[in-house]
DRENLO-527642 format. One record per residue: z, y, x of N, C-alpha, C in turn; residue number from 1. Coordinates in steps of 0.1 Angstrom, whole numbers. Atoms other than C-alpha are relative to their C-alpha. Example, Ala and Ser with C-alpha at 12.3 -4.5 7.8 and 13.67 -1.06 7.14 Angstrom:
REM residues 2
PT     nc3     nc2     nc1    cac3    cac2    cac1     cc3     cc2     cc1   pos
PT       0     -12       9      78     -45     123       0      12       9     1
PT       0     -11      -9      71     -11     137       8      11      -8     2
***
This chain:
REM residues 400
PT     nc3     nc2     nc1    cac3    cac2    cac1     cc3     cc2     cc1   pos
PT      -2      14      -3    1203   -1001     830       4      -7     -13     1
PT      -4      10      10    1207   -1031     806      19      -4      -4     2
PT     -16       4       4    1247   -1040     789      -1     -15       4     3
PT       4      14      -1    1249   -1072     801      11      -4     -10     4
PT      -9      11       6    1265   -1098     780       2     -11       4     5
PT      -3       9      -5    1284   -1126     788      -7     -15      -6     6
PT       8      12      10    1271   -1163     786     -12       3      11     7
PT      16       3      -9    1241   -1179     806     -10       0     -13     8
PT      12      -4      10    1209   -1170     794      -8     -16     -10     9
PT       6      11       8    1192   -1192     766     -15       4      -6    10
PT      12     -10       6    1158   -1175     762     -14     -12       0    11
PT       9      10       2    1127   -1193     748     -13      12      -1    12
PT       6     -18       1    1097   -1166     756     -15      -2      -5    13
PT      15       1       0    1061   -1166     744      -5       8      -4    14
PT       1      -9       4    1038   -1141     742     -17      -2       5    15
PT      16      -2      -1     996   -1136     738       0      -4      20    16
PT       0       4     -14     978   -1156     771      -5      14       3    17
PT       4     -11      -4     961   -1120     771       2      12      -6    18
PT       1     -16       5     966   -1085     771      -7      12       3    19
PT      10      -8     -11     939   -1062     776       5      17      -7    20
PT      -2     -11       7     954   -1028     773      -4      14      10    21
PT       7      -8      -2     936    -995     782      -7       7     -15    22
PT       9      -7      12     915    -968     762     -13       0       0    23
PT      20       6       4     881    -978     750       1     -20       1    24
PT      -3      17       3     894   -1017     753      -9      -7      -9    25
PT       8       6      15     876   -1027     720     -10      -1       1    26
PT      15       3       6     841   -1025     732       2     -14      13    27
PT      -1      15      -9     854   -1058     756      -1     -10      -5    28
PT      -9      11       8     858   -1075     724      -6     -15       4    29
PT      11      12      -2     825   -1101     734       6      -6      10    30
PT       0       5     -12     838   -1102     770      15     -11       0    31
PT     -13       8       9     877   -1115     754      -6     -10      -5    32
PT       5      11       6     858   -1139     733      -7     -13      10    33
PT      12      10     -11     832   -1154     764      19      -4       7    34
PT     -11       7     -13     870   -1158     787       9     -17      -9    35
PT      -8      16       9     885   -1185     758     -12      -9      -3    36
PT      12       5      11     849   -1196     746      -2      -3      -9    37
PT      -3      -8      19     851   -1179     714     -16       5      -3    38
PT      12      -6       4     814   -1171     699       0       7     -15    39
PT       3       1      10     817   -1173     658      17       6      -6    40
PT     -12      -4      10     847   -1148     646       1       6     -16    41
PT      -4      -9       8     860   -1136     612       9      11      -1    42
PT     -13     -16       2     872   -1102     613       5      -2     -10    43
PT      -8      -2      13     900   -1097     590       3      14       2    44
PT      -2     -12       2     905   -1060     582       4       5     -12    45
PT      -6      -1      17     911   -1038     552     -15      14      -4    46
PT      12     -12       5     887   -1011     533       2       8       5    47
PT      -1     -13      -2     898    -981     544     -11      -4      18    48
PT       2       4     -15     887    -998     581     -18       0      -1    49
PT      11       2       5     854   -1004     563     -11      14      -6    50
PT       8     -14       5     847    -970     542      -3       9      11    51
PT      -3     -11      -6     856    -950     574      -8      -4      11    52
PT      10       8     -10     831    -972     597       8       0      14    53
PT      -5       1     -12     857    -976     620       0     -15       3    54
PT       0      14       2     852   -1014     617     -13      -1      11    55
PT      12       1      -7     820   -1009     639       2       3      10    56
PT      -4       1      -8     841   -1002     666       4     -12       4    57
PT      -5      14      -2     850   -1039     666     -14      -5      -2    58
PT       8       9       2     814   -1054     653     -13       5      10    59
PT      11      -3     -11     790   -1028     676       4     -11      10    60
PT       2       7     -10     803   -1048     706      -7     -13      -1    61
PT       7      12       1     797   -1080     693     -13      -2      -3    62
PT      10       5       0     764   -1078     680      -8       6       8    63
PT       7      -6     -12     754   -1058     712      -2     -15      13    64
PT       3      13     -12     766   -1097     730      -5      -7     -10    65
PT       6      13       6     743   -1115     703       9     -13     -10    66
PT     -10      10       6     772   -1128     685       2       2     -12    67
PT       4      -1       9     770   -1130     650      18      -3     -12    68
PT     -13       1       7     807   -1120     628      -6       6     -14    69
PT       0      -7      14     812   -1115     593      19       3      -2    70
PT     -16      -8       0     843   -1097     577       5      -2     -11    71
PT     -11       2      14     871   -1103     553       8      14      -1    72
PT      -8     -14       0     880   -1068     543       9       0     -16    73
PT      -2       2      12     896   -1079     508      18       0       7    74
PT     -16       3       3     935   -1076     525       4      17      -8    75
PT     -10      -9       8     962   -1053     512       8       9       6    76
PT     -11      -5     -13     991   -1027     527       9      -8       0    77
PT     -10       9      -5    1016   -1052     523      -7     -14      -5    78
PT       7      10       3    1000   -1086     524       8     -11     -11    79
PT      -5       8       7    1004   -1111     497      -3     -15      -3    80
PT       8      14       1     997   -1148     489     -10      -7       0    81
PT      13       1       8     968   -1143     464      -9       3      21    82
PT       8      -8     -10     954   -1124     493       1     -11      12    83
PT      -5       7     -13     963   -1149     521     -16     -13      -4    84
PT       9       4       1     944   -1172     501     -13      -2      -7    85
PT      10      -5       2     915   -1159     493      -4       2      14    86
PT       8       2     -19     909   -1155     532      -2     -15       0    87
PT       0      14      -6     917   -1189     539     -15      -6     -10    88
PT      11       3       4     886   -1198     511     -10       8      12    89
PT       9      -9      -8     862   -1173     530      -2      -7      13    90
PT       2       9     -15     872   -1191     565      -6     -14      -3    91
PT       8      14       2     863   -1225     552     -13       2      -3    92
PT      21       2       3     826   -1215     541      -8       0      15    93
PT      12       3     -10     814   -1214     576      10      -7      14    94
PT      -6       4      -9     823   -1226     609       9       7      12    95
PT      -6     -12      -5     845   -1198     623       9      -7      14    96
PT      -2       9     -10     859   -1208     655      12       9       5    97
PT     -10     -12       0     886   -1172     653      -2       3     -10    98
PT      -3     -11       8     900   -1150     638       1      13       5    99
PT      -3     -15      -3     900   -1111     645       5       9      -7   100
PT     -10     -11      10     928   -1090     630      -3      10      10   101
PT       2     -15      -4     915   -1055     631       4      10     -11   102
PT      -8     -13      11     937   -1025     616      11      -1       1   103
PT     -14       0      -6     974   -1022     614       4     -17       1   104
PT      -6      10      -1     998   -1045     607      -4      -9     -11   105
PT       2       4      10     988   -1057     574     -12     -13       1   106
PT       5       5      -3     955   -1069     587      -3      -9      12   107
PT      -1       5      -8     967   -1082     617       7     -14       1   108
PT      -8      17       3     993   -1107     600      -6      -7     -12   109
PT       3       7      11     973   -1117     571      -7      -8      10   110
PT       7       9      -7     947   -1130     598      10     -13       4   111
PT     -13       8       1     980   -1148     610       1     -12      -8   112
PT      -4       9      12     987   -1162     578     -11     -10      -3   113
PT      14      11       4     950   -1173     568      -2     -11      15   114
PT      -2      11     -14     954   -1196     604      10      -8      -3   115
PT      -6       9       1     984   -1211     596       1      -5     -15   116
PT       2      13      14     975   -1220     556      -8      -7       2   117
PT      12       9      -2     942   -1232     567       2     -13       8   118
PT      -5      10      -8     959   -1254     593       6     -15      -9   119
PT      -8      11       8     984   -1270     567      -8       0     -15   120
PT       2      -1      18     974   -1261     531      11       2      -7   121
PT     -15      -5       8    1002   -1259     505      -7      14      -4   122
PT      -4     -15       4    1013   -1225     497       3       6       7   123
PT      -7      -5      -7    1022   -1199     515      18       0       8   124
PT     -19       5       4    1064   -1206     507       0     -12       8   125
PT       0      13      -8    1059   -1237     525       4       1      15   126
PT      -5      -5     -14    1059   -1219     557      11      14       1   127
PT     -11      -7      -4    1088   -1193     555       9      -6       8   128
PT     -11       1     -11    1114   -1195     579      13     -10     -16   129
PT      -1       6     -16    1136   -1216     585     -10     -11       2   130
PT      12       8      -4    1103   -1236     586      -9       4      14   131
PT       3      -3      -7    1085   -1238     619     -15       0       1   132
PT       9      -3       4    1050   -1222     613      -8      -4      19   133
PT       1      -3     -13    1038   -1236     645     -15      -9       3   134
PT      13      -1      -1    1002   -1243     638     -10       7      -7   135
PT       8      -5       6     972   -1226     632     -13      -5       0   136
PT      10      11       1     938   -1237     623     -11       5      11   137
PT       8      -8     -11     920   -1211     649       6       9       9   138
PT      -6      -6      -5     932   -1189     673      -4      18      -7   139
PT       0     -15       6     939   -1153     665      -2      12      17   140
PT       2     -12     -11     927   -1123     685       2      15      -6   141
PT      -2     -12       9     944   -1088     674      -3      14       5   142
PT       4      -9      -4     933   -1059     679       4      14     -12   143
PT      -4     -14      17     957   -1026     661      -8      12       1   144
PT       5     -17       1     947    -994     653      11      10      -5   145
PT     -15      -8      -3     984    -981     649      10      -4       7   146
PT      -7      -1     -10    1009    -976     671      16      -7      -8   147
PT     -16       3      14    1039    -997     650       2     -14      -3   148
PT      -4      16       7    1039   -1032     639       5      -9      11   149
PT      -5      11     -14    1037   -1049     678      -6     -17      -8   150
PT       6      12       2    1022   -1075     655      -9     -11      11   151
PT       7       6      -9     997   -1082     682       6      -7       7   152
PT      -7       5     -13    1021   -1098     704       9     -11      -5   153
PT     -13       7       6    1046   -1113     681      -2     -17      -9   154
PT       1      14       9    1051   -1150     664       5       0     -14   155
PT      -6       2      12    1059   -1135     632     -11       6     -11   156
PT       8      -8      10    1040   -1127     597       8       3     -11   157
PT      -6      -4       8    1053   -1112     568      -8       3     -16   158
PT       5       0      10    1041   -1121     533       5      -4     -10   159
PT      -7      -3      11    1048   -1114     501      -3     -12     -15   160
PT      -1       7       8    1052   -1142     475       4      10     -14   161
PT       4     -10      12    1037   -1123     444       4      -8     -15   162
PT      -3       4      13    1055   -1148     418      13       2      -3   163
PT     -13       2      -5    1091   -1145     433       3      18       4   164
PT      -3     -11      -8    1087   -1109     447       7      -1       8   165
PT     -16       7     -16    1104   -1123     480     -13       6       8   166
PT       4       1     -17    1090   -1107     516      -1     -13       2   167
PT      -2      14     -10    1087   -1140     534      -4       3      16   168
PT       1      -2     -15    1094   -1142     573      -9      -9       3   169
PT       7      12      -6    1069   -1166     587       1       2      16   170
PT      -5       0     -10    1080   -1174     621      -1     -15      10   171
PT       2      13      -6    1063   -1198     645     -10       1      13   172
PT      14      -1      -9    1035   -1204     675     -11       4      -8   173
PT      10       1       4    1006   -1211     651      -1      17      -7   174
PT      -1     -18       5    1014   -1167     639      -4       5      18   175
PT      -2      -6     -13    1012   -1158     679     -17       2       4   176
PT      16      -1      -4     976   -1145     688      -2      -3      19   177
PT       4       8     -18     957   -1162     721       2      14       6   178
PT       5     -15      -6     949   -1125     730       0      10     -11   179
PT      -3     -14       6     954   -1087     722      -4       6       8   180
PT       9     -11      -7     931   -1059     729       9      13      -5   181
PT      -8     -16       2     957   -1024     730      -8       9       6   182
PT       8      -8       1     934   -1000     726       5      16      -6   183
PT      -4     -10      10     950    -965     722      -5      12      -7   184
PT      13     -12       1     918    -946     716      -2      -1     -16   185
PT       5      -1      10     918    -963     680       9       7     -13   186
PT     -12      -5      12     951    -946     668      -2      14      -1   187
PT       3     -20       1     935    -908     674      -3       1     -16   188
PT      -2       0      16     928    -908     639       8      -3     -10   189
PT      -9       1      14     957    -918     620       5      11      -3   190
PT      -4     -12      12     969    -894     597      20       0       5   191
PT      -8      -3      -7    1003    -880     607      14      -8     -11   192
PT      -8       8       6    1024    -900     579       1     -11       5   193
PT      -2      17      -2    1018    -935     588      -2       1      17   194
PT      -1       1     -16    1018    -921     629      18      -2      -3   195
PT     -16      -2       2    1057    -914     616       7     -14      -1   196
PT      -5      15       0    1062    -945     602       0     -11       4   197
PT       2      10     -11    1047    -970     624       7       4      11   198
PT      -9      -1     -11    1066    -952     654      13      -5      -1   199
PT     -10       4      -1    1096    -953     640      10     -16      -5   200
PT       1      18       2    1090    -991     631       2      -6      13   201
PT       2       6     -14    1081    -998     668      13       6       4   202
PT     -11      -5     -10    1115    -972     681      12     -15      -8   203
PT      -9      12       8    1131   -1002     651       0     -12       6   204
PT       6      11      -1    1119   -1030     662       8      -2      21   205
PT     -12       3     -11    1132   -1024     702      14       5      -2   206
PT     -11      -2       1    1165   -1009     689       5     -13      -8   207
PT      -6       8       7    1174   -1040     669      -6     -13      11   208
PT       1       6     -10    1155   -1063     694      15       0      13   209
PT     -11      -5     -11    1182   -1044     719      16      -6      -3   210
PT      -9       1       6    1213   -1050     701       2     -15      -8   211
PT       2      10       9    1203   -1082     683      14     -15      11   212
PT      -3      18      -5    1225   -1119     689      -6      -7      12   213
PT       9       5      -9    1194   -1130     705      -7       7      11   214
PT       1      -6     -16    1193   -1107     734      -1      -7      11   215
PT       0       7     -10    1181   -1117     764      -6      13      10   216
PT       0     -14      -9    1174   -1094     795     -15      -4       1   217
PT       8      -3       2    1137   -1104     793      -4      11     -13   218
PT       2      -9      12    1137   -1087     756       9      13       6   219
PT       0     -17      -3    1160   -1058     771      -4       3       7   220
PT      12      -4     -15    1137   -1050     801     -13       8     -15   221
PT      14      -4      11    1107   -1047     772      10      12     -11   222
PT      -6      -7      15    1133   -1031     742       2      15      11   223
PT       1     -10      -6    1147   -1002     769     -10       9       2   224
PT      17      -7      -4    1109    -992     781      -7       2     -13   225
PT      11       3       6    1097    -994     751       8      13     -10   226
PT      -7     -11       4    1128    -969     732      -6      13      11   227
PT       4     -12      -1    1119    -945     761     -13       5      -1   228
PT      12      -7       2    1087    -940     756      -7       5     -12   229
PT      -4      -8      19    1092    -936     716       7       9       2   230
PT      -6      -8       7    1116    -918     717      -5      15       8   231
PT       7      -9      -7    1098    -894     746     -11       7      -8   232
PT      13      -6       2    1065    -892     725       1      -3     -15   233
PT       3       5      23    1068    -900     682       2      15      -2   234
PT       2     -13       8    1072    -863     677     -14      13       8   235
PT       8      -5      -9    1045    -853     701     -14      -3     -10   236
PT      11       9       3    1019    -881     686       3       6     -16   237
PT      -1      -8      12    1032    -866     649      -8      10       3   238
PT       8     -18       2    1024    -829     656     -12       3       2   239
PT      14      -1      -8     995    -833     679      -8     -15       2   240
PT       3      12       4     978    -864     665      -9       0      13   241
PT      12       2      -7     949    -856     690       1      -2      17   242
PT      -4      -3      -8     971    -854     717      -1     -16      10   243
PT       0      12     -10     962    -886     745      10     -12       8   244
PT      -9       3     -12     990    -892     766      11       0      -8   245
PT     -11       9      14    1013    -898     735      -2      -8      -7   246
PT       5      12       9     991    -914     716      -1     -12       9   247
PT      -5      15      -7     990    -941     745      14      -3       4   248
PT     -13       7       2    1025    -939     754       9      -8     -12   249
PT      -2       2      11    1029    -945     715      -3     -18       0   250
PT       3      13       3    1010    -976     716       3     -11      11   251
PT     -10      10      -2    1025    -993     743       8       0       2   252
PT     -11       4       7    1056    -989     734       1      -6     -12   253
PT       0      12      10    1047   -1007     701       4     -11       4   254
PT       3      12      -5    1034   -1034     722      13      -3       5   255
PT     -13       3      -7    1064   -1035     742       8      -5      -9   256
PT     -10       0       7    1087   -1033     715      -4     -15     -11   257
PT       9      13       3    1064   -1064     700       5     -11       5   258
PT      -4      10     -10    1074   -1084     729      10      -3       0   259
PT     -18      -2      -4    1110   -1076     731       5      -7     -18   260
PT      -9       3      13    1116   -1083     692      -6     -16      -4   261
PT       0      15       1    1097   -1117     692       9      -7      12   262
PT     -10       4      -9    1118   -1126     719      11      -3      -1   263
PT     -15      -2       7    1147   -1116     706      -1       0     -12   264
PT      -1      -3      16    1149   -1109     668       1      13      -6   265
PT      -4     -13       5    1149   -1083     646      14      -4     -12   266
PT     -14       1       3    1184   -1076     626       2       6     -13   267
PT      -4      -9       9    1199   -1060     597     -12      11      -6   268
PT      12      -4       7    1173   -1034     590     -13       1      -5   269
PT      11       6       4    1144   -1054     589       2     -10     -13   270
PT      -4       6      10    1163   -1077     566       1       4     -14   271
PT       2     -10      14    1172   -1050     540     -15       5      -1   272
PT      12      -6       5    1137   -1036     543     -10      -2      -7   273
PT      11       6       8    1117   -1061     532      -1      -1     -17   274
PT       2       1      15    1128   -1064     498      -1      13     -10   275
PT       4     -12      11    1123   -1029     488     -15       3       6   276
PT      12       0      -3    1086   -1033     503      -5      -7     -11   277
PT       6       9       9    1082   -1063     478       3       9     -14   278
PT      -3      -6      10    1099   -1045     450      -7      12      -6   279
PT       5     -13       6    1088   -1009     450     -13       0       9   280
PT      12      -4      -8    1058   -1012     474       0       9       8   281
PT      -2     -11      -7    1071    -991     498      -3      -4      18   282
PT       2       5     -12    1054    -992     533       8      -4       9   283
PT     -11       6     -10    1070   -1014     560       7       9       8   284
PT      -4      -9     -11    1075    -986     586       8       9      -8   285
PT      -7     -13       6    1084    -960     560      15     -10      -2   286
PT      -8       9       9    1112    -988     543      12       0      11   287
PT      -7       5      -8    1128    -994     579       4      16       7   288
PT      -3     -14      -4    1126    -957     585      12       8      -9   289
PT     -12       1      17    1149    -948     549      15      -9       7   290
PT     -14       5      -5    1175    -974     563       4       5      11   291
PT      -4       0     -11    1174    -966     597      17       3       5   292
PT     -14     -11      -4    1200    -938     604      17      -9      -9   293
PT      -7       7       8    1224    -956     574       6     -11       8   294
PT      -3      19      -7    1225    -992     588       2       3      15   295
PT      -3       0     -14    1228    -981     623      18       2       6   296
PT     -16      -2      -2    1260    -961     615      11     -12      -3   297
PT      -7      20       1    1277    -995     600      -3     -11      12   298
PT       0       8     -11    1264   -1016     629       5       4      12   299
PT      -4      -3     -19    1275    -996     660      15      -5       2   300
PT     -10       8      -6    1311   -1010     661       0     -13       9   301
PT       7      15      -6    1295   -1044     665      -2      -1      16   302
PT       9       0     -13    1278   -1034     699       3      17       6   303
PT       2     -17      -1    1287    -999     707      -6       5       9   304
PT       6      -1     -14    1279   -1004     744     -17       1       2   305
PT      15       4       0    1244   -1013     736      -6      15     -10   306
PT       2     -12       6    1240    -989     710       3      14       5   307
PT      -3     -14      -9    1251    -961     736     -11       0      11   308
PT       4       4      -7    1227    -973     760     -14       0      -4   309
PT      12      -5       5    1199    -972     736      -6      14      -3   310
PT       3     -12       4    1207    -938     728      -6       9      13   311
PT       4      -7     -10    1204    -928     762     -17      -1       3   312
PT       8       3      -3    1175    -943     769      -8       4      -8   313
PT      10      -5       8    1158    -929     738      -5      14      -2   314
PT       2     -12      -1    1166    -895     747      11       3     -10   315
PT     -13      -7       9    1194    -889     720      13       3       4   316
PT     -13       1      -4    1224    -890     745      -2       0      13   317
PT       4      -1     -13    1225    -878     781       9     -12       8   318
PT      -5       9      -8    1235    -901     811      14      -1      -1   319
PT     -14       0      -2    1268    -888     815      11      -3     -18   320
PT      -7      -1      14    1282    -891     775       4     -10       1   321
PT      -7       8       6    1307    -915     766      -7     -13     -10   322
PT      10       9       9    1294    -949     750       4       4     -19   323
PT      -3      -4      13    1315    -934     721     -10      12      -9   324
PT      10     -13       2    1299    -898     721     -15      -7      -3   325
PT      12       8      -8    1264    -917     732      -3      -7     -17   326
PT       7       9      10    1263    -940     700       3      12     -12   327
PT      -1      -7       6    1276    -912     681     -16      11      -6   328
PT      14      -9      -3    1245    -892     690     -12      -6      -4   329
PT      10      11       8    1223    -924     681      -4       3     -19   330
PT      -5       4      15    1231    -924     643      -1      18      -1   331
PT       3     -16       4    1228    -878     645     -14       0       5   332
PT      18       3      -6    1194    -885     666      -9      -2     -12   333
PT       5       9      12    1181    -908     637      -1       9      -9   334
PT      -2      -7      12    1194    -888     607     -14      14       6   335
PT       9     -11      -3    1174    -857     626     -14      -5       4   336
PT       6       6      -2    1147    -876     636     -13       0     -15   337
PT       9       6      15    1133    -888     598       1      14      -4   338
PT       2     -14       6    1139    -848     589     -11       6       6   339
PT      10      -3      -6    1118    -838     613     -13      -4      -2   340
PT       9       7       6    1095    -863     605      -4      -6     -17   341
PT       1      -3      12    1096    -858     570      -3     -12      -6   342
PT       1      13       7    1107    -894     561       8       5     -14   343
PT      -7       1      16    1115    -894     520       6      -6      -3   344
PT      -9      18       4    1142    -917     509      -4      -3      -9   345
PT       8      11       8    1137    -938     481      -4      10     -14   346
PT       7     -11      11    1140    -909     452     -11      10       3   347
PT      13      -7      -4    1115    -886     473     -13     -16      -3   348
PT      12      12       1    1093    -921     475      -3       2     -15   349
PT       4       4      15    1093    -920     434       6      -9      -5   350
PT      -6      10       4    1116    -947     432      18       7     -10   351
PT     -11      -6      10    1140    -940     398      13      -6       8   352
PT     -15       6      -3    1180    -943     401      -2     -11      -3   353
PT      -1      19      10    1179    -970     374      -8     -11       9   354
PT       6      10      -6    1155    -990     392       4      -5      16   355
PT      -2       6     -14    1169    -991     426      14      -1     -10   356
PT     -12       3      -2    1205    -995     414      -5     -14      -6   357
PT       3      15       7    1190   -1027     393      -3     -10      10   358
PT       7      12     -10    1177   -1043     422       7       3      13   359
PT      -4       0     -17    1201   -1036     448      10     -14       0   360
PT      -6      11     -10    1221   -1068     445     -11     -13       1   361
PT      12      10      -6    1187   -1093     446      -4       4      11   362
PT       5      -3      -9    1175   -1073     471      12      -4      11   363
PT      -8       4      -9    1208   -1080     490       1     -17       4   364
PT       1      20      -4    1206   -1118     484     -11      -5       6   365
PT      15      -2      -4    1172   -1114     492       0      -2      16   366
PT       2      -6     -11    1179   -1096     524       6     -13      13   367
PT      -8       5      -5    1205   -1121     533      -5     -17       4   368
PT       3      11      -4    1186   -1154     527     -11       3      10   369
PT      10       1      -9    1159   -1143     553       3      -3      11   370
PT      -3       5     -16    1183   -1147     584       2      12       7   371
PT      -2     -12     -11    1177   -1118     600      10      14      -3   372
PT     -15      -8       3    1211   -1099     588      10      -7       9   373
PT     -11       8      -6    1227   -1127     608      -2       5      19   374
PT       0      -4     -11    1214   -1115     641       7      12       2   375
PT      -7     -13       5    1231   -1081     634      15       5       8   376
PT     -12       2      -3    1258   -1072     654      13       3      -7   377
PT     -11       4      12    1280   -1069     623     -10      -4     -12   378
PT       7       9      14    1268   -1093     591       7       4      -8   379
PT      -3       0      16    1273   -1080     558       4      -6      -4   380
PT       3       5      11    1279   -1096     531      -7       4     -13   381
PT       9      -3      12    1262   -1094     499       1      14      -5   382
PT      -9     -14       9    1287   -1066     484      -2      15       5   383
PT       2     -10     -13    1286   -1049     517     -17       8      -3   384
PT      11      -4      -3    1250   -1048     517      -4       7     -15   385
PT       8      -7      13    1243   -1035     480       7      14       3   386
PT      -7     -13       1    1273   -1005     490     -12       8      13   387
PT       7      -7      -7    1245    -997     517     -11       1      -4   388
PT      14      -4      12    1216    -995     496       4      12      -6   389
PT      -6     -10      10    1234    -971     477       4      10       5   390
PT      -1     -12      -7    1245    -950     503     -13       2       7   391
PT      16      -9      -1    1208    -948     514      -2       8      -6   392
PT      -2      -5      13    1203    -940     480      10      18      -1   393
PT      -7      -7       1    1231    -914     480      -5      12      13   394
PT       2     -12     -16    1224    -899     517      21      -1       4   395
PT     -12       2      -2    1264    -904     514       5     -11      13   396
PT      -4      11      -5    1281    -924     544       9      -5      -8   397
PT      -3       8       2    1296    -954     535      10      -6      11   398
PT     -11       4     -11    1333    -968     552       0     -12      -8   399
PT      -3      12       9    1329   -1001     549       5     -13      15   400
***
């Protein structure tokens, strides 16, 4: 069951008018398009989606209903400005009437992005948070092919201002796609690295959703369901990539956890994460995976109840344990978890001492002007937050 918290509810909810989720979903993509009266989309994707002809899982359908797409496969793994607009050129040469983000996350929030610069113009920086990104110039239709971001569902993008090295949160309607095709037939092929890291992005995303300021018992209804069935299947969907009935519990629990963290917010470890994504280029999933276990131990005083409550529900802490024992178990869960799953911290990534110690107090100011440290059931400060970089770094806990 949910912790309740005191205080009447204040919840503002929005989420895709459609969800079509099943295995083999993606050859509906025509029939999604005819229900909004959608004809003329630009897929946004990425190369690998393109060399591996898994993109033709997305374009067979359509040109089987007579519908005639072309494709922007020029994004990036962590999306960037340049790259935002250079889509937005491509959308203006014809009369596109969508968008279709197909592939993870990358290509599902650039489409995002290229909607809401094309709407306004400017720069990307224009729309970060606390700005309200809350038009787009077409509607967005997403369609992942890993089990991790929940992008499909969420009102948020995440792009990288390549003159500043700043993450930027983009956080509005005009980021929220009309519709999402959850298709878990297209994640049988990922490679057992980025199944690790996308999972333990999505088990991130409802654990901090759960815990967050902006809790509301719609987001913990979605964050709870969405921890058990991560924490049930991410070592299953690891070992036995081929395996069905993980790989879909896998993917909606993304989705879930999608729902529950636009709802609510994500906290503390999505804050620190981003800036060692812009810095060292270190993938989103893997970045939030490195902090995880760390930042969790520092926040459970904040929330313990919640944080006991998650553990249970994730499988790291049986019914009967103590909320003490219970979150204790959260934070040994975790740490065993990323071993198991053979997460690297930042010196396995290739990232020198010198260079992470140089950047851990921008990356803190960094972390701190994005906002989402404040949802946190304990907020750092700056000093705070560079002594936890460091004990990442170290593998050493930190009493702080």
């Amino acid at each position: 069951m949910s912790v309740a918290r005191a205080g009447s509810i204040n919840a503002n909810i929005a989420a895709p008018r459609m969800l079509l989720v099943a295995g083999g979903a993606v050859k509906q993509i025509a029939d999604v398009l005819a229900k909004f009266g959608l004809s003329r989309p630009l897929i946004v994707s990425d190369p690998m989606m393109v060399k591996l002809g898994l993109i033709d899982r997305c374009l067979a359908p359509l040109a089987a209903a007579g519908l005639k797409a072309d494709v922007f496969s020029d994004t990036i793994p962590e999306p960037d400005d340049r790259v935002i607009e250079a889509g937005v050129e491509v959308f203006r040469k014809a009369p596109y009437d969508c968008l279709i983000g197909f592939g993870g996350g990358s290509p599902i929030d650039t489409a995002k992005a290229i909607s809401v610069l094309a709407s306004g113009g400017g720069k990307m920086r224009d729309y970060k948070v606390p700005v309200a990104a809350d038009k787009g110039a077409v509607p967005i239709i997403a369609i992942p092919t890993t089990a991790g971001t929940g992008s499909e569902c969420t009102r948020f993008t995440v792009i990288t201002d390549h003159e500043r090295d700043e993450k930027m949160l983009i956080n509005g309607i005009g980021c929220l796609p009309l519709a999402a095709i959850v298709d878990y037939e297209l994640t049988l092929s990922v490679p057992p690295r980025t199944t690790a890291d996308t999972g333990i992005d999505s088990f991130t995303h409802a654990l901090e959703a759960y815990v967050s300021k902006r809790a509301n018992p719609f987001s913990d209804a979605l964050a709870l369901a969405a921890m058990e069935l991560i924490g049930k299947n991410i070592r299953t969907a690891y070992s036995e990539p081929g395996n069905h009935a993980a790989r879909e519990a896998m993917m909606i629990g993304a989705t879930q956890a999608g729902l529950a963290f636009s709802n609510s917010s994500v906290a503390l470890v999505h804050g620190m994460s981003r800036p060692i994504g812009a810095h060292f280029h270190v993938p989103h999933g893997l970045s939030n995976a490195m902090l995880l276990p760390a930042l969790t131990r520092y926040s459970v005083s904040g929330a313990e109840a919640r944080y006991a409550e998650a553990a249970r529900r994730g499988g790291f802490a049986a019914a009967s344990d103590s909320d003490g024992a219970a979150a204790a178990k959260l934070v040994a869960g975790l740490e065993k978890l990323n071993a198991d799953l053979s997460v690297p911290n930042p010196a396995g990534f290739g990232i020198s001492e010198a260079d992470w110690n140089g950047k851990m107090t921008l990356m803190a100011e960094q972390a701190l002007a994005s906002g989402s440290p404040n949802n946190n059931p304990r907020v750092p400060n700056v000093e705070e937050m560079v002594a936890l970089y460091r004990a990442v770094w170290t593998g050493a806990p930190v009493n702080l």
